[in-house]
mmJSON file of the N, C-alpha and C atoms, coordinates in Angstrom:
{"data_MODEL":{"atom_site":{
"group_PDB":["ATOM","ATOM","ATOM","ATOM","ATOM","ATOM","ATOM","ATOM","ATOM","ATOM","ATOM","ATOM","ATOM","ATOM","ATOM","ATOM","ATOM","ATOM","ATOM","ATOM","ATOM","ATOM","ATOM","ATOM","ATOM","ATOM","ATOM","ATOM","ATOM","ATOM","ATOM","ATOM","ATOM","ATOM","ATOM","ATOM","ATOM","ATOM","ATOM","ATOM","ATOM","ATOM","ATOM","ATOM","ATOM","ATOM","ATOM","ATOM","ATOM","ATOM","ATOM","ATOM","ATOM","ATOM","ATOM","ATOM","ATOM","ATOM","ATOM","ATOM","ATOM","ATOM","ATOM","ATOM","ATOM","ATOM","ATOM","ATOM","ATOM","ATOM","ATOM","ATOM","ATOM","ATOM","ATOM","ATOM","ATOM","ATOM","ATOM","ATOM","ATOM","ATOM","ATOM","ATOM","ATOM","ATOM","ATOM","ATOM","ATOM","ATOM","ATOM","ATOM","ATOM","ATOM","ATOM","ATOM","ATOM","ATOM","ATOM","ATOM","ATOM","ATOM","ATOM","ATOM","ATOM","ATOM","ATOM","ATOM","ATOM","ATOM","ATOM","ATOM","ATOM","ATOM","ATOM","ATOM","ATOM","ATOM","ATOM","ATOM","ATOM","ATOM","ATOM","ATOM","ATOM","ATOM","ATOM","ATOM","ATOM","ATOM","ATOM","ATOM","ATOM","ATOM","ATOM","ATOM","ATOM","ATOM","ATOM","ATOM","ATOM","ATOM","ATOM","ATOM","ATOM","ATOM","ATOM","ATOM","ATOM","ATOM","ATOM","ATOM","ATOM","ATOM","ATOM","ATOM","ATOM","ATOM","ATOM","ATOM","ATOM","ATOM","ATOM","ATOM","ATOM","ATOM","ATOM","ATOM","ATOM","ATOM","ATOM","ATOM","ATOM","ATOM"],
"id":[1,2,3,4,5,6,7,8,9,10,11,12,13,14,15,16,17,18,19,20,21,22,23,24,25,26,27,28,29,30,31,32,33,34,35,36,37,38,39,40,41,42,43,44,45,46,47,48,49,50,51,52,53,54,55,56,57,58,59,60,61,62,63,64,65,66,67,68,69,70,71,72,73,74,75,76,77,78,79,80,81,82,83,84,85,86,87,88,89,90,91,92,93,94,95,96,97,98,99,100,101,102,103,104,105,106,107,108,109,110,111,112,113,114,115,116,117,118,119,120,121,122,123,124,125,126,127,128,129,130,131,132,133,134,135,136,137,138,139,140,141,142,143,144,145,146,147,148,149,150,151,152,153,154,155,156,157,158,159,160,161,162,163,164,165,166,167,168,169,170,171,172,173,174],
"type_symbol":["N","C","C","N","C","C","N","C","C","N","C","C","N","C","C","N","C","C","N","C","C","N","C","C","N","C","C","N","C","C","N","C","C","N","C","C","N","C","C","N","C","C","N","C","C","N","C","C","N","C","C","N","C","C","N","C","C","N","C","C","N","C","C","N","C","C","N","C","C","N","C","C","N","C","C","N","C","C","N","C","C","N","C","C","N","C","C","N","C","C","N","C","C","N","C","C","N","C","C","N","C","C","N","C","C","N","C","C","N","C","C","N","C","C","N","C","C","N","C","C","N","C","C","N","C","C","N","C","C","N","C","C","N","C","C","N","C","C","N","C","C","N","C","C","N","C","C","N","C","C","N","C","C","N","C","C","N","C","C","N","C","C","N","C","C","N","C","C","N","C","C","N","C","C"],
"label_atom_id":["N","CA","C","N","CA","C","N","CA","C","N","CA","C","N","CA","C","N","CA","C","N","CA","C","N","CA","C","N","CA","C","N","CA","C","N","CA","C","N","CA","C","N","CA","C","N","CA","C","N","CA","C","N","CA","C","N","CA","C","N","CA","C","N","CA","C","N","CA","C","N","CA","C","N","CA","C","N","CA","C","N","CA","C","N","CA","C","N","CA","C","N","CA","C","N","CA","C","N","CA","C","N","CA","C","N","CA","C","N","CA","C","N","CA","C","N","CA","C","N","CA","C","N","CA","C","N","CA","C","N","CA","C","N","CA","C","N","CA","C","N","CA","C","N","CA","C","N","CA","C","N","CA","C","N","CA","C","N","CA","C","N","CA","C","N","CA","C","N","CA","C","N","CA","C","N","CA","C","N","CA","C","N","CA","C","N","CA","C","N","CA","C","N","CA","C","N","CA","C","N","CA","C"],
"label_alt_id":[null,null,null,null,null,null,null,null,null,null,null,null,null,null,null,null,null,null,null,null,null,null,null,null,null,null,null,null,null,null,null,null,null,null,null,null,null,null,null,null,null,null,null,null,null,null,null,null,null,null,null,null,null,null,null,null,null,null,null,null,null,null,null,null,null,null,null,null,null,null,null,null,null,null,null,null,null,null,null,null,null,null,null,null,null,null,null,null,null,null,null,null,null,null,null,null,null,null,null,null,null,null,null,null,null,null,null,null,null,null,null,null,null,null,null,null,null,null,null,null,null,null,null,null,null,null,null,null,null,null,null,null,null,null,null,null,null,null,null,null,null,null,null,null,null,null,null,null,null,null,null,null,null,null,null,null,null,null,null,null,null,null,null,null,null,null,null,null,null,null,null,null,null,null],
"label_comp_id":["UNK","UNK","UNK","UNK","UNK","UNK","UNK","UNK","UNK","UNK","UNK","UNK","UNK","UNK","UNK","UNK","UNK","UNK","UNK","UNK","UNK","UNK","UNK","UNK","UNK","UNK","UNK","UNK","UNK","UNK","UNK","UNK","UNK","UNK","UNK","UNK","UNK","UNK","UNK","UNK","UNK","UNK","UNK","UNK","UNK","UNK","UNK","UNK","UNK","UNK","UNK","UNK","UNK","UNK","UNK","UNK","UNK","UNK","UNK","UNK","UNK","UNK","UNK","UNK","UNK","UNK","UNK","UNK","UNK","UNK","UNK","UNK","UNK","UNK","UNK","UNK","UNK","UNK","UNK","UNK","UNK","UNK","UNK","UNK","UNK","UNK","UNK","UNK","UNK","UNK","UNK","UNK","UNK","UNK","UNK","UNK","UNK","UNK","UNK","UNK","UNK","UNK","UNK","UNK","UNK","UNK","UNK","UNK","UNK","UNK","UNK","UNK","UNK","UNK","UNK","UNK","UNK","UNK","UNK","UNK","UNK","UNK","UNK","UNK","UNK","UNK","UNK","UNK","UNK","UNK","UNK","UNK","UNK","UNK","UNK","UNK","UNK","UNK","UNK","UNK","UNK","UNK","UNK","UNK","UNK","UNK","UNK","UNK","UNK","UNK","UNK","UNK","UNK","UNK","UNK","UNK","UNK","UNK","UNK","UNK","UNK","UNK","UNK","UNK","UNK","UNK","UNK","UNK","UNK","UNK","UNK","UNK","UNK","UNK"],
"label_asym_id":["A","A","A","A","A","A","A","A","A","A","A","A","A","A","A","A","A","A","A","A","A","A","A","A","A","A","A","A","A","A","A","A","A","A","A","A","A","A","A","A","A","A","A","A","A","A","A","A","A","A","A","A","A","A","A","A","A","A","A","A","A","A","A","A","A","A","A","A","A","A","A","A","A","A","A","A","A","A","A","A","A","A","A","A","A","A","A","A","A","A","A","A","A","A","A","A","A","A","A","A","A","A","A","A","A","A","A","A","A","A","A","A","A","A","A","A","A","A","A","A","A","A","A","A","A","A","A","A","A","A","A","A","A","A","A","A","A","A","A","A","A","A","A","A","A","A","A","A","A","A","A","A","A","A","A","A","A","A","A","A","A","A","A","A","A","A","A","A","A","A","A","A","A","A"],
"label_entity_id":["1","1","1","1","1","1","1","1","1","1","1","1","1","1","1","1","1","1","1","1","1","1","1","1","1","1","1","1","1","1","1","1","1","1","1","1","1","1","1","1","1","1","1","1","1","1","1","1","1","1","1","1","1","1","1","1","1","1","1","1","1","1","1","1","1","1","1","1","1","1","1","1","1","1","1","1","1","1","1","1","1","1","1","1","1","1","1","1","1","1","1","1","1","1","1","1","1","1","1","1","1","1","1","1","1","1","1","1","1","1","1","1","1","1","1","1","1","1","1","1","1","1","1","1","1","1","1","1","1","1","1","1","1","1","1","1","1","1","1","1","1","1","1","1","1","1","1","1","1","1","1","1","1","1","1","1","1","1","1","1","1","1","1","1","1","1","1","1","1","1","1","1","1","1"],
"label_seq_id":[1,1,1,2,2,2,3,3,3,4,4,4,5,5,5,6,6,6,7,7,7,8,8,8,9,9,9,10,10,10,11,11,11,12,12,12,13,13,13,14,14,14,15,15,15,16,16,16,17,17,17,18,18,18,19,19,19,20,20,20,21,21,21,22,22,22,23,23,23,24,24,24,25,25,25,26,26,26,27,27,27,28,28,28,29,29,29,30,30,30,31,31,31,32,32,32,33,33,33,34,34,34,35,35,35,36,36,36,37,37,37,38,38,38,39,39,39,40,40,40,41,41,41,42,42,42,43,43,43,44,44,44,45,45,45,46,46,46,47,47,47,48,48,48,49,49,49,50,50,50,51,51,51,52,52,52,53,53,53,54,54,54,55,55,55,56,56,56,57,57,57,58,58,58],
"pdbx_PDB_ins_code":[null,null,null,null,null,null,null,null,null,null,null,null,null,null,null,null,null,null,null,null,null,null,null,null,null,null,null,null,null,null,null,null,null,null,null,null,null,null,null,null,null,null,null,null,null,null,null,null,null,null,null,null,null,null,null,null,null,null,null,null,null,null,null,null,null,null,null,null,null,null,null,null,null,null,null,null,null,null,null,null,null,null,null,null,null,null,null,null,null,null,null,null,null,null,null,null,null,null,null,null,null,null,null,null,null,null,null,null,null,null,null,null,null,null,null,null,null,null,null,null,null,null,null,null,null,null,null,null,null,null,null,null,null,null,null,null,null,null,null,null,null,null,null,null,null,null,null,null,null,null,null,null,null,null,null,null,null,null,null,null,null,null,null,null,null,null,null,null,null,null,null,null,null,null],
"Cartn_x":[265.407,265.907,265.788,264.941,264.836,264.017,264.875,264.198,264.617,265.466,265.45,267.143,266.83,267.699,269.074,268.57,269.606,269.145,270.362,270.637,271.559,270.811,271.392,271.571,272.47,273.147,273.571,272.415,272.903,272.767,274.822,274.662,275.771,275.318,276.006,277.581,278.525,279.956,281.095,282.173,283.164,283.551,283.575,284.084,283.225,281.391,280.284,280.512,280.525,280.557,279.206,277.978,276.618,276.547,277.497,277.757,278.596,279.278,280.44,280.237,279.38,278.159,277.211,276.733,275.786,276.153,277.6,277.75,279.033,279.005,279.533,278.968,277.654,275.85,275.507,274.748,274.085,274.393,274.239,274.493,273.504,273.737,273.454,273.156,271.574,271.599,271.736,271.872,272.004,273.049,272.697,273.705,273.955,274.882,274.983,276.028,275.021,276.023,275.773,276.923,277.267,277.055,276.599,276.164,276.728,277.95,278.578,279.205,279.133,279.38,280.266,280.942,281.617,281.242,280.969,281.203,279.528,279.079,278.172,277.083,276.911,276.233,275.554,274.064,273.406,272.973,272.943,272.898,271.294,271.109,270.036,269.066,267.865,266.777,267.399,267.819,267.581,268.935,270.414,271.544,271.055,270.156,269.829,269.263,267.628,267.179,267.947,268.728,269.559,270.445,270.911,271.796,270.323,269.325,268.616,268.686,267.85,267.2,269.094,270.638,271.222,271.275,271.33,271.44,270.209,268.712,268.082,268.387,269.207,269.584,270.347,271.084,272.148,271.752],
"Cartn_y":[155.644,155.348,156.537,157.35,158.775,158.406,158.555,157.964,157.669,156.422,155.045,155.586,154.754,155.237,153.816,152.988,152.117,150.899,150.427,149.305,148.228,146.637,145.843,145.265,145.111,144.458,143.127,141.875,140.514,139.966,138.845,138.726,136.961,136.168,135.108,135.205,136.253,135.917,136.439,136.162,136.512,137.99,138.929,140.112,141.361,140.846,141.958,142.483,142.074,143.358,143.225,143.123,144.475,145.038,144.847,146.543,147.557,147.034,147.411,148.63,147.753,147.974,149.079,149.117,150.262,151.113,151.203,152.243,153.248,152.339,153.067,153.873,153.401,153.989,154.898,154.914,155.379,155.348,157.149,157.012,156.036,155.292,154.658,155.535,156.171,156.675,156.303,156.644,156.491,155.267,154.368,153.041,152.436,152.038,150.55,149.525,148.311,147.277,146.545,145.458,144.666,143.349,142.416,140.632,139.835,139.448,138.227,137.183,136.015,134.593,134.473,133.739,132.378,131.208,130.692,129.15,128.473,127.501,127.411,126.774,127.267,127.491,128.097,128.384,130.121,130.379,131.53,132.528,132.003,132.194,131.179,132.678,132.394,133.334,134.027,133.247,133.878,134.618,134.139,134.774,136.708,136.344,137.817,138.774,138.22,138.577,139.153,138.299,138.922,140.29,140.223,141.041,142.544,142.137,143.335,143.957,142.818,143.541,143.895,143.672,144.685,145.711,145.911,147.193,147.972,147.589,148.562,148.935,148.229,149.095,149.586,150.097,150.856,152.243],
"Cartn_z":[216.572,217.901,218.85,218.473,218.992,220.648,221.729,223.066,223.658,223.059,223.636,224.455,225.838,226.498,227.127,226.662,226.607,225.419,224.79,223.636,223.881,223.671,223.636,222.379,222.146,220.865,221.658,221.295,221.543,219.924,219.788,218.704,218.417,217.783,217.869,217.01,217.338,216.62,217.452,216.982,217.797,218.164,217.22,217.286,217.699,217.68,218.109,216.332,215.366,213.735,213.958,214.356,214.327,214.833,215.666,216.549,216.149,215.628,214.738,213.339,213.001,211.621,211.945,213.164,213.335,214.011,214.949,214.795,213.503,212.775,211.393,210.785,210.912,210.097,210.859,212.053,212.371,213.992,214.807,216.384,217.143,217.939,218.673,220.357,220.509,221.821,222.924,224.109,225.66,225.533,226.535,227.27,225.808,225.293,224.74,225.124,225.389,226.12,224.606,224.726,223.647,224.588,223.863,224.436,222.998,222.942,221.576,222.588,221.845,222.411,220.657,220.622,219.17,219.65,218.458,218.52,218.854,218.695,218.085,219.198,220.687,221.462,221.166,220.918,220.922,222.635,222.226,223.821,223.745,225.253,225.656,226.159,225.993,226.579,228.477,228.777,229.948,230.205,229.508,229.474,228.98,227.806,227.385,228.311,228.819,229.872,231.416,231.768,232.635,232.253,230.927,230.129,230.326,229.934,229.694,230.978,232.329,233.233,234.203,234.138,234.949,233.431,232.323,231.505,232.069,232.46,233.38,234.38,235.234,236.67,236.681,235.38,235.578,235.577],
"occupancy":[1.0,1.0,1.0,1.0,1.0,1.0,1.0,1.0,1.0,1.0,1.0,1.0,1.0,1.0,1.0,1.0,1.0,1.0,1.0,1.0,1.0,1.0,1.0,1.0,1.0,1.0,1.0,1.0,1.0,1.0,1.0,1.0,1.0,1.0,1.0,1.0,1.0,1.0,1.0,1.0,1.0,1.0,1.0,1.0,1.0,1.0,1.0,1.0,1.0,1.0,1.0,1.0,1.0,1.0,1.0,1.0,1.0,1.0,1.0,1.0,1.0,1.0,1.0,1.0,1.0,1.0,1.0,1.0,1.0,1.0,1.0,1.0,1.0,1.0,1.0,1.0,1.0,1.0,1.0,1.0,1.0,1.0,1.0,1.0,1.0,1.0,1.0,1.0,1.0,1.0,1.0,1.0,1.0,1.0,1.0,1.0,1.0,1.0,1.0,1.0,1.0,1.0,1.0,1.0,1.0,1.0,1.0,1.0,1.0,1.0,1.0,1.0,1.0,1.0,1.0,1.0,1.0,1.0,1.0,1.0,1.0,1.0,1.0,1.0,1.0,1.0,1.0,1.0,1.0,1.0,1.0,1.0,1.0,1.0,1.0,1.0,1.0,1.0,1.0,1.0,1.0,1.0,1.0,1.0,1.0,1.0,1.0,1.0,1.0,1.0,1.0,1.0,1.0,1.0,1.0,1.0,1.0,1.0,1.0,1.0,1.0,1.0,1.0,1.0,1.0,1.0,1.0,1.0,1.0,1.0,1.0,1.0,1.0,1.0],
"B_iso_or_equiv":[0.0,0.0,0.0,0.0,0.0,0.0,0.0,0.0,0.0,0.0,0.0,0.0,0.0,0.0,0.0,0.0,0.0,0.0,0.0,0.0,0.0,0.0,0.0,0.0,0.0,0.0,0.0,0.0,0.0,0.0,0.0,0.0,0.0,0.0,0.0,0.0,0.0,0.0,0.0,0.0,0.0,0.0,0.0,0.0,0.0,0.0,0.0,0.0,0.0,0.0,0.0,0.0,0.0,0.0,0.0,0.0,0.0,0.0,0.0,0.0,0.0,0.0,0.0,0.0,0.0,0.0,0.0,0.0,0.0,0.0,0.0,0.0,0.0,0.0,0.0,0.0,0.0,0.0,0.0,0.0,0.0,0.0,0.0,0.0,0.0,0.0,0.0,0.0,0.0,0.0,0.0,0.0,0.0,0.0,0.0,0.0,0.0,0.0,0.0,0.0,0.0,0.0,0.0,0.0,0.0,0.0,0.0,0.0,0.0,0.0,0.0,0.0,0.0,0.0,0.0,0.0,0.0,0.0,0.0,0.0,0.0,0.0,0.0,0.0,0.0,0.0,0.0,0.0,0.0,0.0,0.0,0.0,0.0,0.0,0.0,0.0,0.0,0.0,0.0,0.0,0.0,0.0,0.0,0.0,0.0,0.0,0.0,0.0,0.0,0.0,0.0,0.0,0.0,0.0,0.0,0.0,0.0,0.0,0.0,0.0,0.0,0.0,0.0,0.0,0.0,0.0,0.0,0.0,0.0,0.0,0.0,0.0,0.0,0.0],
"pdbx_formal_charge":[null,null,null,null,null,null,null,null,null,null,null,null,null,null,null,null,null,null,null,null,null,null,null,null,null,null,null,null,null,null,null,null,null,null,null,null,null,null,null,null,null,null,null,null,null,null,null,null,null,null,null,null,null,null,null,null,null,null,null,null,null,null,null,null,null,null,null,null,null,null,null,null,null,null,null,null,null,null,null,null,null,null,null,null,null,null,null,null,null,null,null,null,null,null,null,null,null,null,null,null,null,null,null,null,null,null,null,null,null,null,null,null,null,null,null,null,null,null,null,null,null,null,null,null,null,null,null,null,null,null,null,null,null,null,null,null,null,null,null,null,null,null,null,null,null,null,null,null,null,null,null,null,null,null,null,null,null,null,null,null,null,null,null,null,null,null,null,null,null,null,null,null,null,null],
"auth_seq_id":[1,1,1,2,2,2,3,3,3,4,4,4,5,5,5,6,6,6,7,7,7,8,8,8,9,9,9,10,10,10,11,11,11,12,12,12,13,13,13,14,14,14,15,15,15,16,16,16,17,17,17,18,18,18,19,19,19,20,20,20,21,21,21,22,22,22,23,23,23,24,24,24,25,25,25,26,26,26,27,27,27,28,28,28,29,29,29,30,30,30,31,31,31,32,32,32,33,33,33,34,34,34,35,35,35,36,36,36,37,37,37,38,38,38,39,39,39,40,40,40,41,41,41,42,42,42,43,43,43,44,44,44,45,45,45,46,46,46,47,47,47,48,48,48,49,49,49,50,50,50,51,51,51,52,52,52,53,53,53,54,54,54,55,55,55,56,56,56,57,57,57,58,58,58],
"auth_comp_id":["UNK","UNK","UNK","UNK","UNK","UNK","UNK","UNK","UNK","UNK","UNK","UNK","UNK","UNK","UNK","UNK","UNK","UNK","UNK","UNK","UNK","UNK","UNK","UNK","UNK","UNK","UNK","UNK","UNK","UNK","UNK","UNK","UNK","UNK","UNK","UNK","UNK","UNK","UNK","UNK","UNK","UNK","UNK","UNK","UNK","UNK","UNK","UNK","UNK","UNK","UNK","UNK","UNK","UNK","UNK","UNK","UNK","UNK","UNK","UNK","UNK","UNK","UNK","UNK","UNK","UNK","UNK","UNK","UNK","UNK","UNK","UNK","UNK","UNK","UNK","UNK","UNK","UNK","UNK","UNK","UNK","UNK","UNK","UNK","UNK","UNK","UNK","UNK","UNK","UNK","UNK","UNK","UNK","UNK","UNK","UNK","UNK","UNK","UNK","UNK","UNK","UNK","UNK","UNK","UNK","UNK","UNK","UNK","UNK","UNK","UNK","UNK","UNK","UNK","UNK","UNK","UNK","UNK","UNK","UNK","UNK","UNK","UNK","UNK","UNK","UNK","UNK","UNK","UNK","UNK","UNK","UNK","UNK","UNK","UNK","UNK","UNK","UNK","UNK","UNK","UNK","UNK","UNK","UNK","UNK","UNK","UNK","UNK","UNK","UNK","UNK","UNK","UNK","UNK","UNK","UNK","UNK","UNK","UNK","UNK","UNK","UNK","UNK","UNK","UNK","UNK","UNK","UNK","UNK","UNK","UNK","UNK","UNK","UNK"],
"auth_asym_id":["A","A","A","A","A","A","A","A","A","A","A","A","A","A","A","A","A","A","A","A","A","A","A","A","A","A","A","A","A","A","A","A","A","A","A","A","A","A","A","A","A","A","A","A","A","A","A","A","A","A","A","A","A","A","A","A","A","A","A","A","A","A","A","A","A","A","A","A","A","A","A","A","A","A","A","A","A","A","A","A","A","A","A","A","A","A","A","A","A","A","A","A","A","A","A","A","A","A","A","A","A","A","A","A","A","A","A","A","A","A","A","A","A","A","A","A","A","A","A","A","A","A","A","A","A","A","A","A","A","A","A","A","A","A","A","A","A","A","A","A","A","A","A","A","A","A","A","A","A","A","A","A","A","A","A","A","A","A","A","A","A","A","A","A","A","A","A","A","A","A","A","A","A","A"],
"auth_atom_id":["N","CA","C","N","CA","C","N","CA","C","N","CA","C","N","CA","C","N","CA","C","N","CA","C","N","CA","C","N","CA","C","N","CA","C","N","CA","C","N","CA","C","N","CA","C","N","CA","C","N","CA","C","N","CA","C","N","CA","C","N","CA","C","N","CA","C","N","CA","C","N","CA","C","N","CA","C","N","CA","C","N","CA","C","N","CA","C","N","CA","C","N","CA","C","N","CA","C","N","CA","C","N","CA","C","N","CA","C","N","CA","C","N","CA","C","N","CA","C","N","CA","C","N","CA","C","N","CA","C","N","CA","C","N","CA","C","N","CA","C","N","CA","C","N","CA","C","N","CA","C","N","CA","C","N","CA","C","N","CA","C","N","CA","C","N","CA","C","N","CA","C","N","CA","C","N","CA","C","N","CA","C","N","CA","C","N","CA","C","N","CA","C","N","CA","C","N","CA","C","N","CA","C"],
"pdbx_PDB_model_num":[1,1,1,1,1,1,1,1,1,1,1,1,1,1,1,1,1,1,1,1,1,1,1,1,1,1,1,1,1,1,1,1,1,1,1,1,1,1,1,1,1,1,1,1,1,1,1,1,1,1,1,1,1,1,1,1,1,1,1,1,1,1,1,1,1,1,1,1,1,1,1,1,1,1,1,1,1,1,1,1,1,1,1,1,1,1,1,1,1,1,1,1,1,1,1,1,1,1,1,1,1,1,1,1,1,1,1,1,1,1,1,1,1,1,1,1,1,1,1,1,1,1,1,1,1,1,1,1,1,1,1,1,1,1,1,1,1,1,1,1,1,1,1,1,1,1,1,1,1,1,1,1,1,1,1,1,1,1,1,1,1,1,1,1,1,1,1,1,1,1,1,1,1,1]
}}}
């Protein structure tokens, strides 16, 4: 992850635990935004997409 200047963690459960999980393991560099929904909708292409392109304008 040597670079990378912002991370999205999009993930289908209630509490975000792969975010949880990685940063137990291993630092996570620059921005990290978190994207979790519950319940048995999945997050739709463009919910993410939006999620990415404001984590770039920040």
């Amino acid at each position: 992850l040597a670079g990378i200047q912002a991370v999205l963690i999009a993930e289908q459960n209630h509490g975000g635990q792969l975010y949880h999980y990685l940063r137990a393991w291993m630092h996570l560099p620059g921005r990290v935004q978190t994207f979790h929904r519950p319940g048995p909708l999945p997050l739709r292409p463009g919910e993410i997409e939006s999620r990415i392109l404001t984590l770039m304008d920040e």
